[in-house]
N, C-alpha and C positions, 0 to 999 in steps of 0.2 A: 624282423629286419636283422642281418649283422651287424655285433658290434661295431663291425669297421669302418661303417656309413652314421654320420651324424645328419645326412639328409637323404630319403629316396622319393622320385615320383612314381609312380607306379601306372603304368597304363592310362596319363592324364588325357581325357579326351576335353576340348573347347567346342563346341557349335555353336555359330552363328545362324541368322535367316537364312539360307542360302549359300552357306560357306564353313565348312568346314576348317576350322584354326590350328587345331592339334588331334592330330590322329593317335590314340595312343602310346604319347609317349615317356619314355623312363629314361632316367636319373638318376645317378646316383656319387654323391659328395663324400669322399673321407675325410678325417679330421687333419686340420694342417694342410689341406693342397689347394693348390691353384686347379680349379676346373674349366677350361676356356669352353663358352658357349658359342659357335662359331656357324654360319649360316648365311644366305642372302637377304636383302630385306625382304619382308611378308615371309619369311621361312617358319614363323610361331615362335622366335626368340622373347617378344619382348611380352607376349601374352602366355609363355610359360613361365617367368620369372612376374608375374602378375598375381599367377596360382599359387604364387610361395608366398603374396605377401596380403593376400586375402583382396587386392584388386580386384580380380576376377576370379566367380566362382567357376571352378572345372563341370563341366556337363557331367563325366564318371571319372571314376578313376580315385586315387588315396596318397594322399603325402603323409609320410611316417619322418616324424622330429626326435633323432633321439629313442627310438622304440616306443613314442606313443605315434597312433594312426589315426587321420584325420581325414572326412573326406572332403572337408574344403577350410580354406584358413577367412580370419578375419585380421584386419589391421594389426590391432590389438593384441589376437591370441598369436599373432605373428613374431610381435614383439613381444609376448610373454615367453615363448621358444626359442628366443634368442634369435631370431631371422632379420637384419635390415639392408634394407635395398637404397645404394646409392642413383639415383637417376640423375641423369642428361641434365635435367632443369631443377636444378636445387630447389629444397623446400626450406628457404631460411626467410628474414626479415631484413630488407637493406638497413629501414630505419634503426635497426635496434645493435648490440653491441653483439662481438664475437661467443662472449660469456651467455648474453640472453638467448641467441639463439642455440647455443651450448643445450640448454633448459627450456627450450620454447617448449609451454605445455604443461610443465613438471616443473615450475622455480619452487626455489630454495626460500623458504618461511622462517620468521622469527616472528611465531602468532601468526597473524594477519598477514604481516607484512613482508613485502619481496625484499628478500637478503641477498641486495646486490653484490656487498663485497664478501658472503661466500661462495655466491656465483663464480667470481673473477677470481676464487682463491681456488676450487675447484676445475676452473676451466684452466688456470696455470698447472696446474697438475695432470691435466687431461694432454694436452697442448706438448709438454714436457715430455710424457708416457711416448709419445709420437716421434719426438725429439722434431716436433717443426715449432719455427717461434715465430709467435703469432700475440700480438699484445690482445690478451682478454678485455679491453677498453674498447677499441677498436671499433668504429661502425663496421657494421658487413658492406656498406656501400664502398667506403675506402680499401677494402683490401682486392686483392687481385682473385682472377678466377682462380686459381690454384690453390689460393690462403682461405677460399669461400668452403671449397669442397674439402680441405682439412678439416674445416670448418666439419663440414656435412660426417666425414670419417670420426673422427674426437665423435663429436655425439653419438654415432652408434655403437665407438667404445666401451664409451663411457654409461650407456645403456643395456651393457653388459652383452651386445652381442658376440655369438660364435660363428656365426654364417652371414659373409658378406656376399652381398649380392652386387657386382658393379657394372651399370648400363652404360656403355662407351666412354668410361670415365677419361680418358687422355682427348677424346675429340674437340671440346674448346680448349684445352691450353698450349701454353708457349713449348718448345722444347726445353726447356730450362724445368718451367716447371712438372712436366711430364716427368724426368730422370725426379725430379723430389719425389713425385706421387709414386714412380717405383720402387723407393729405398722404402717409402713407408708400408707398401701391400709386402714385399717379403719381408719386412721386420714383422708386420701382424701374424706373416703363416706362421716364421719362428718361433711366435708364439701361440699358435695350437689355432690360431682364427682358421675358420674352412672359406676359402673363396671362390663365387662364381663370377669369372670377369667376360665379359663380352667385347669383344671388337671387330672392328673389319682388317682392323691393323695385324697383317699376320706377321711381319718381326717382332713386335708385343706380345704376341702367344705366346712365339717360341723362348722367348726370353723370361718370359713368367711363368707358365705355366706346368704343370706334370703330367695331368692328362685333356682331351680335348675332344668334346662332344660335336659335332655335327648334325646341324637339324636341316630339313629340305621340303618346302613345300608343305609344312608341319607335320613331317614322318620324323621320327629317326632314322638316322643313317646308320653312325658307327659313332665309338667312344675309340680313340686309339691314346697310345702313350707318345707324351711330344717329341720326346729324344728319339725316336725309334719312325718317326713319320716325315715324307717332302712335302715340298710345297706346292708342286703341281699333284702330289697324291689330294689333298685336301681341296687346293680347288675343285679336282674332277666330286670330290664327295658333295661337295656344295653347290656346284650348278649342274650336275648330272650330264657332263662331258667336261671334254679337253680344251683348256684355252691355249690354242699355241704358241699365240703371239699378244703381247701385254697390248702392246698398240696397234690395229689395223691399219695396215700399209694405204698409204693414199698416194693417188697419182699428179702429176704436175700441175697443178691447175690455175696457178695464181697468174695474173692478169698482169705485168709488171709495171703498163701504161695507163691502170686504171686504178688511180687513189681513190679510195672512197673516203678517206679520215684522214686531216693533215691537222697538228698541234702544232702550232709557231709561236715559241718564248708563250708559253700557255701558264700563267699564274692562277694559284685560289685554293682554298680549300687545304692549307698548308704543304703544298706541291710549290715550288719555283719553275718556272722557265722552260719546261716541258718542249718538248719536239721531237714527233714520230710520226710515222704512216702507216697506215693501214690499207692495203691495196684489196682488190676481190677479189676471191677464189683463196685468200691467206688466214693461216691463222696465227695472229704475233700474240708470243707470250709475253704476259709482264710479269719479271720475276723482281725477289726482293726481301728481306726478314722483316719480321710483324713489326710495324711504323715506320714502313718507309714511303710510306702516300699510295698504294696501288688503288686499294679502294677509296681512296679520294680523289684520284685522276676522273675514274671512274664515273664517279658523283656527279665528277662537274661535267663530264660528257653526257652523262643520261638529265642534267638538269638539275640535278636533288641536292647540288649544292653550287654557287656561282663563283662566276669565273673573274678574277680581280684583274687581270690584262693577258694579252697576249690575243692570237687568232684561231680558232676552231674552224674548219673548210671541211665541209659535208657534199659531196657529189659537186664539187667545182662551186660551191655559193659558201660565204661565209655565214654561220650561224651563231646562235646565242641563246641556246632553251634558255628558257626562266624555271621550269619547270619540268618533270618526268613526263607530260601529256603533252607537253609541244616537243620534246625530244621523242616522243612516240609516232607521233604525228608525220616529222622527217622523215620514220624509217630506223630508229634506233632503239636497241632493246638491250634491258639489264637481268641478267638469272642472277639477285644476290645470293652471297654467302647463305646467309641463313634463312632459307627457304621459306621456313616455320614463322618466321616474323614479319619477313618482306617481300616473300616472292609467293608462294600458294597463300591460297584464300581458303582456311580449313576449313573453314562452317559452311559453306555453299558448295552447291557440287563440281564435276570435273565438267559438267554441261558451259556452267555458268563460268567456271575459270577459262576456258577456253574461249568463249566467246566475249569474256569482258570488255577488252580495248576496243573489240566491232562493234558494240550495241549502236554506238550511236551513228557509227554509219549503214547499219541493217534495219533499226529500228524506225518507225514512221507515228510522226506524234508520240513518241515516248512509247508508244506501243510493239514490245519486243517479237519480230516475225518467229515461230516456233520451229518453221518449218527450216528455213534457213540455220535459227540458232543449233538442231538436230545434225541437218546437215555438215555443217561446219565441225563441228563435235566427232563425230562419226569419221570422216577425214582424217583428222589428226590424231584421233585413236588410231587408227588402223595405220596411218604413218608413221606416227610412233610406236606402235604396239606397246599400247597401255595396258597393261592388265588391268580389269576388272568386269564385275558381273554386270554392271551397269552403269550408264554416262549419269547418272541419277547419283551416284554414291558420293558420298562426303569424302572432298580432299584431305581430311586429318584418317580416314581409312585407310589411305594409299601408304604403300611405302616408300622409302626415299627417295627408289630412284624411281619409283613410277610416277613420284611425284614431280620431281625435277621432267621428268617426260612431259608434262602436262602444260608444266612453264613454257617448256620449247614449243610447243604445240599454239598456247597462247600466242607468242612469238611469231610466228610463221602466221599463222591467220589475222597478224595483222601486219604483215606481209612486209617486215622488219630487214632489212639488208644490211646492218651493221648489228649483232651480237657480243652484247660485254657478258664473256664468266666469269664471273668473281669465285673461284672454289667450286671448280662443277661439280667432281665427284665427292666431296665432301659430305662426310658422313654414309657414302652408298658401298655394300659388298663392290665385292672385285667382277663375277658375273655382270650386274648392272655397268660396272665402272664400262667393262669393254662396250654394252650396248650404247652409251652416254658416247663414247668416242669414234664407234662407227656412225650416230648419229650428226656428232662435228663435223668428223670426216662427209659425210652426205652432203649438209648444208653449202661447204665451199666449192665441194667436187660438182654435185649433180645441181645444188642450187643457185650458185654463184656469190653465196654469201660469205661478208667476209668477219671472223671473229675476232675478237680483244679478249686471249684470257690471262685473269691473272690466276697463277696458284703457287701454293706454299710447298709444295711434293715436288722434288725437283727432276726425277725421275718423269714422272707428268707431262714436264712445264717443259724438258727435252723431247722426250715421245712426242708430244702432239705439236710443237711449235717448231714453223718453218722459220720465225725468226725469235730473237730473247730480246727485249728493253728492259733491262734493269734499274730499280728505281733505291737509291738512297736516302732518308732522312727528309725527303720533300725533293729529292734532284733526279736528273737520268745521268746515272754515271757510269753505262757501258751499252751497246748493242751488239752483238753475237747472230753470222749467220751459223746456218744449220751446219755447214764445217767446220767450225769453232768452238760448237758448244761442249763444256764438261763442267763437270761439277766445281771443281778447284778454279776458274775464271768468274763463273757467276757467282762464287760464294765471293771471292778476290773483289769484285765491281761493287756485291752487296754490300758490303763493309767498307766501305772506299768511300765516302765521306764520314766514316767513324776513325779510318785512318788519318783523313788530313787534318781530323779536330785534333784528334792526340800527337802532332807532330809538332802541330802550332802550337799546343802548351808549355 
């Protein structure tokens, strides 16, 4: 290996039953740089940085640490190499302190006994090194997502790694804390850390990175240097064509005499006084900065949390789910935020997620009809165009967006005319993003359905919304038609009940 590389994969190949995960491919990390792993989901991103960290063993192939060669890693000899891998879902202890998770695994002894305060003397030092302050006392419960993954960073410092590994690390946090967690990745290169960051976020590349690998379909593509590379060069490298246009043009379709959703003075769920409509054929965005009620509007639409007063009016009748099953029932459907917890069902298959809300209108005696369940399944695959080798296969195999595909599909076969997204593209490549939005687009054009989405991208929240309700602190405090909208107005609305508190003081 060259000195110049403190990481190379060499020819890694993955196989699965039936599916090939990484076709030979190479890597290669110098010391001090940002390497952006950059790709669509299912591209073999998250099952090559798996092979660095003894996750998964590589079918062939050889990772060379350092000029020793190894043809596959373990946990352990991972971290004896200096390798650690930040992931998505933190591997900490809420119950326990900032300090003990510091040490989960490895505390600090005096004899027998766990030496808490040089844990906490230790983890001020660590914490310090960072320059982020974090009181080593601290439950992990109480701190914020931001101060958890400092958290998660300090320990693989402090466990002397050189090679960071980082799985989407800005996707759950605030913008606030996102700029933290970038002073802290270029201060580690400064100091000699080698990093591989992944994201979908391609202004986060360009803004970190030096060079930038491209995986597709678990090939290699190209490594290019980021100063030197565009942004539509890199998407063609990653979905293997041109995306023209970020949002697909949709045609007029909205029905303007046909409400399907009216909120009147709508209280609950710490929203106030709500009022908005939803007609069919539309898709209204709900825009707004993190805690201003959108996904708790939401809540109390789909049922999952109640309404303290005001009127909900669903196709001319007034309603009052108690519940997500009699909100499903109506005709109303929620794609939450976070897919993984609330929305796919990952241990049962894409057969079964699809057909879940219908069993009990297909089934007879609790006896699920097979043929129908196939059928159904089969439909909404090919409507969606799911990728996968089989309706059989487990929804934690799919990738993001095929996963979110499956939701919608759900959705539709239980023949849902109002659609809440709470964050569609959330967490999905840009490839996926466009298919997720041509499928929107579909649902109000060709289906007649009408959508509720909220998202945080404000780019987005403009592209796919014919109209913007902006929510403040629990209030609606602007509406924007589609000739109005820009960004300096809804940022303007968003903050506008943070304005009238600071005026009043």
């Amino acid at each position: 290996m060259s000195a110049e590389y403190v990481l190379e994969l060499k020819n890694i190949r993955k196989e699965y039953p039936g599916v090939v995960a990484l076709k030979d491919v190479t890597l290669q990390l110098k010391k001090g740089e940002i390497l952006a792993l950059i790709g669509e989901n299912g591209a073999g991103k998250s099952t090559l940085i798996k092979c660095c960290s003894g996750a998964v063993i590589p079918t062939s192939g050889k990772i060379v640490v350092n000029g020793k060669e190894f043809s596959s890693m373990t946990p352990q000899l991972g971290a004896e190499q200096g390798i650690a891998i930040i992931y998505q879902e933190f591997n900490n202890v809420k119950e326990l302190s900032a300090a003990e998770n510091l040490f989960l695994g490895r505390p600090i002894k005096k004899g027998i006994i766990v030496d808490k305060k040089a844990m906490e003397i230790e983890a001020a030092k660590a914490f310090k090194q960072l320059r982020i302050d974090i009181d080593p006392k601290a439950l992990m419960k109480t701190l914020t997502v931001g101060y958890q993954q400092m958290v998660e960073i300090a320990k693989a410092i402090q466990q002397n790694a050189k090679i960071l590994i980082m799985d989407e690390p800005s996707a759950p946090l605030t913008s606030a804390e996102v700029e933290s967690m970038f002073r802290v990745v270029e201060r580690l290169r400064k100091e000699g850390i080698s990093i591989i960051y992944i994201s979908h976020r391609l202004e986060e590349i360009y803004r970190l990175s030096d060079r930038i690998l491209v995986l597709r379909d678990g090939e290699y593509i190209k490594t290019l240097i980021t100063k030197d590379s565009e942004v539509q060069e890199l998407i063609k490298l990653m979905v293997g064509r041109e995306l023209t246009e970020t949002y697909p043009p949709r045609g007029d379709c909205i029905e303007k005499d046909n409400v399907l959703l009216e909120l009147q003075d709508v209280s609950g769920n710490g929203d106030e006084n709500i009022n908005l409509k939803v007609r069919k054929g539309e898709i209204l965005g709900l825009g707004g900065l993190v805690g201003a009620g959108r996904t708790e509007l939401a809540e109390v639409i789909f049922g999952a949390a109640q309404k303290n007063s005001g009127k909900m009016i669903f196709k001319g009748q007034e309603i009052n789910p108690k519940s997500p099953a009699e909100a499903i029932d109506l005709g109303i459907a929620l794609v939450p935020e976070d897919r993984k917890r609330h929305g796919a069902m990952l241990g049962i298959s894409i057969k079964n997620n699809i057909n879940m809300p219908i069993y009990k209108r297909t089934a007879k005696l609790s006896v699920i009809n097979s043929k129908i369940e196939l059928d159904v399944a089969k439909k909404y695959q090919e409507n969606m165009a799911i990728k996968t080798p089989s309706l059989n296969q487990l929804m934690k195999n799919l990738s993001g967006g095929n996963q979110q595909k499956v939701i919608l599909g759900r959705w539709l076969a239980a023949n849902s005319e109002l659609i809440i997204f709470d964050e569609p593209t959330r967490g999905i490549d840009v490839g996926a993003k466009y298919e997720i939005y041509k499928l929107m687009n579909d649902l109000v054009e060709k289906e007649g359905k009408a959508i509720l989405m909220i998202s945080s991208e404000m780019e987005e929240l403009m592209g796919m919304s014919d109209r913007i309700v902006v929510l403040a602190e629990g209030k609606m405090t602007g509406e924007l038609q589609k000739d109005e909208f820009s960004q300096e107005t809804i940022m303007e609305f968003a903050s506008a009940a943070r304005k009238e508190e600071d005026e009043t003081v």
